[in-house]
FILOLO-653019 format. One record per atom (N, C-alpha, C, CB): residue in one letter; x, y, z. Coordinates in steps of 0.02 Angstrom, whole numbers, plus 50000, padded with zeros to 5 digits. Atoms other than C-alpha are relative to their C-alpha. Last residue first. Glycine has a CB too. Layout:
N
aXYZ
...
END
This chain:
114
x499625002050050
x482815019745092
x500775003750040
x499695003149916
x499994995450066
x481695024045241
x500634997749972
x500005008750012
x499654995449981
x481225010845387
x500175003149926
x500584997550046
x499884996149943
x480354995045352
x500615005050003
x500064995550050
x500584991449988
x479844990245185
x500015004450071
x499024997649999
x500254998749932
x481234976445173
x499615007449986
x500685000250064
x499814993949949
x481774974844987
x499784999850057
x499805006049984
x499434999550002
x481344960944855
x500445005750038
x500044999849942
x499744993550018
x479804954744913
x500955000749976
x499805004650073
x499894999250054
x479294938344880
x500195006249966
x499594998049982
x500334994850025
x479664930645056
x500105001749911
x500255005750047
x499804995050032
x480124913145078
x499705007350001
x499984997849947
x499574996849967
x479284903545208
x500515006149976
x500304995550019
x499985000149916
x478314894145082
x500685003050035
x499954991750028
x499735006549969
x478544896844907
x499885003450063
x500804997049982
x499204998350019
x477394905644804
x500344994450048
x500295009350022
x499744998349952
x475524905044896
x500874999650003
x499634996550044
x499844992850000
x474284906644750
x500795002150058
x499195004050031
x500034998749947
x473664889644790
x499995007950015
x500454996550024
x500645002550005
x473944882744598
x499595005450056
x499984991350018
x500325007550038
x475814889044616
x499285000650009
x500264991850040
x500435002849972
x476564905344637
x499704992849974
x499585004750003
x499605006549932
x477924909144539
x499574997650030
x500505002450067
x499465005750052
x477314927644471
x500194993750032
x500815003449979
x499455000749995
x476094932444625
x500214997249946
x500144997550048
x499665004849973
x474304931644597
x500835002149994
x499784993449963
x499124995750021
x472954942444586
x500464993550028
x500275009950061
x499424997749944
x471354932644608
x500465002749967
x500344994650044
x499895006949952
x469884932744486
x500525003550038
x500294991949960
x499475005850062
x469454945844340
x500404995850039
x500655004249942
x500005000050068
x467804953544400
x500514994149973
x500195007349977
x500585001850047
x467814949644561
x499494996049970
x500105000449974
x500085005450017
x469544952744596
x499454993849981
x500264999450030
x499695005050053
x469444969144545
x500124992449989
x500515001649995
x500404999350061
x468194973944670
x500224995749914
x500025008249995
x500565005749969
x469234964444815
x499485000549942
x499595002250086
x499875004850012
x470764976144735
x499514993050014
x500505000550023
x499954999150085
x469724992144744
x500294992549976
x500655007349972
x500664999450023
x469274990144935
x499834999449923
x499785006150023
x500345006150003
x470874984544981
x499665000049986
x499884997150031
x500015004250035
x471554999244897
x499874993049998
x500335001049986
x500475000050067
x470265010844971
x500424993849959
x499995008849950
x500665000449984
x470905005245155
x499574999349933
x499805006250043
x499755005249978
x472775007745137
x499044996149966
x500365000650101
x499695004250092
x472535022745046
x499874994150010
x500914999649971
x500284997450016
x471595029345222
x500144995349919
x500105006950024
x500475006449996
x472795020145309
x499305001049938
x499654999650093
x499705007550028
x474175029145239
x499594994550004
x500624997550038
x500015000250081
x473095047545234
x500234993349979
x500505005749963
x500884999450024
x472815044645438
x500204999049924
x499485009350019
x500185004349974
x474805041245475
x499114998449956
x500105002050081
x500325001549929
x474985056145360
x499934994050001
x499365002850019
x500644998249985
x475835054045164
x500024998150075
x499444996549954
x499904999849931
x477455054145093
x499215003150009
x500745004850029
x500624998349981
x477425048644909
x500135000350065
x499444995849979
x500115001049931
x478985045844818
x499395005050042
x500725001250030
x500414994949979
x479145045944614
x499874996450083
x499255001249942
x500314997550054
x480255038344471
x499465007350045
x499544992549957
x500844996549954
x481185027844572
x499975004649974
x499905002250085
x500274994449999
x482395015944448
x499365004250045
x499894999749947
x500645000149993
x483174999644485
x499755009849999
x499844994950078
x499964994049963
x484444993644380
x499315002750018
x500375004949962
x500564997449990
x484634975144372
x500155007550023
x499614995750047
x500014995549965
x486404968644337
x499225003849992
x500625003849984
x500804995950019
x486654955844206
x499975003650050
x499244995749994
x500575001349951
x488384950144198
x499345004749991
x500285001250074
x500474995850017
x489564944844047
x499474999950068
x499694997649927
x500745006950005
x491124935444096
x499355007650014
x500014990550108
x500125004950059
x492734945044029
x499374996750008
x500554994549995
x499175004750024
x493354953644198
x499854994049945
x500424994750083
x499394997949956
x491794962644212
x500294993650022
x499805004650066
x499065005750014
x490804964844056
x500205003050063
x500795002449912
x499444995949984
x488974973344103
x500384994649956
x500225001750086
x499405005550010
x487134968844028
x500725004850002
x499914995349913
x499384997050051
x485854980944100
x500544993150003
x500455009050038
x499155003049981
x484314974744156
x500335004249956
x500244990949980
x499824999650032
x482764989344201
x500514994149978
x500065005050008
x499575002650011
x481684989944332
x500134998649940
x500014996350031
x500115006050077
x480204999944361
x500924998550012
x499655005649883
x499565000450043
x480005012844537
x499934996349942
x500444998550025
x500395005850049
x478775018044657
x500565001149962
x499155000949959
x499744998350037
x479255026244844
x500004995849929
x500465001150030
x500205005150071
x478125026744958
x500275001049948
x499364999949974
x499485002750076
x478635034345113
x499624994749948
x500814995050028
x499895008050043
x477345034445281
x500305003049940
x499204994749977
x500125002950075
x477375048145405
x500054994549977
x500315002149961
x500494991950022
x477745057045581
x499624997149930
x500665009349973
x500614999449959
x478185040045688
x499635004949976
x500115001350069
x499584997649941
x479375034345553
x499255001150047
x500595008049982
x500144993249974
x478895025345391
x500424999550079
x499065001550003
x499925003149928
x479435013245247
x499695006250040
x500884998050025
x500124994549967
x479715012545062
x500034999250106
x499225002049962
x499595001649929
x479715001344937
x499755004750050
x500865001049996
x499854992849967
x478625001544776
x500314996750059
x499295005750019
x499965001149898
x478404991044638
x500185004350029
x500494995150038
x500245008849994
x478194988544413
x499934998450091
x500834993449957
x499395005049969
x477785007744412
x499874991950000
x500125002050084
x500305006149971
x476825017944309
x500494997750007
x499534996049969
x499265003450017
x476975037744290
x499864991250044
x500845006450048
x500105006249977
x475595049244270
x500714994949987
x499334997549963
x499845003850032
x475705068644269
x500044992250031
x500515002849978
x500015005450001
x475255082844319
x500234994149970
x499705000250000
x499235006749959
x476295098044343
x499834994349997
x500244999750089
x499455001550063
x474935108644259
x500514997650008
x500235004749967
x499384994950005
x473885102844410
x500405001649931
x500544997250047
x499385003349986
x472225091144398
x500515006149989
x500134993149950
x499614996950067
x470695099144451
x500734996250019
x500055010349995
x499305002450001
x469465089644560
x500185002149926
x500094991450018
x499814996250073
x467745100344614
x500974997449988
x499865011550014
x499525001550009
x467055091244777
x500245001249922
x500004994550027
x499775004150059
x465285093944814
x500724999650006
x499805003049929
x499864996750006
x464515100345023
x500404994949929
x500175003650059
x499825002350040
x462965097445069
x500675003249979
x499534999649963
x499714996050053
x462535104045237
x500354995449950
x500505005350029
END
């Protein structure tokens, strides 16, 4: 049995782009939560500081199955993209692609919920 797939988008849709995502899961789900960053310049006590604000914009909770499932197409999409227009690389990275050693380049732990 054949069966098509008819995709309508919602009058609630909408697209929203993030610079990263955090997130984390439990034994029922996976979190994905996408945000963009912002600086803001403060004054406190006379010396000027920069302060990153980080904005989440939109959180995705999806099945064990649905996380791998994502998991799965976006390796499949990023291997396509790279191609075409070469490796993805990390800001910082050197020649190698491989940033600094031992360091991580995340800026959050992805384990466990915000």
């Amino acid at each position: 049995m054949e069966v098509s797939v008819e995709i309508l988008r919602s009058p609630d849709f909408k697209q929203v782009y993030a610079i990263g995502a955090i997130g984390g899961h439990s034994p029922y789900d996976f979190r994905i939560a996408f945000y963009n960053d912002s600086p803001k310049s403060l004054v406190e006590g006379g010396k000027s500081v920069t302060v990153m604000e980080r904005k989440i914009d939109t959180e995705i909770i999806l099945s064990p199955l649905a996380a791998k499932e994502l998991a799965n197409w976006l390796g499949d999409h990023i291997k396509d993209y790279e191609k075409v227009f070469g490796e993805i690389k990390r800001p910082g990275s050197g020649p190698g692609g491989s940033g600094n050693p031992g360091k991580s380049c995340e800026s959050a732990p992805i384990q466990g919920y915000m």
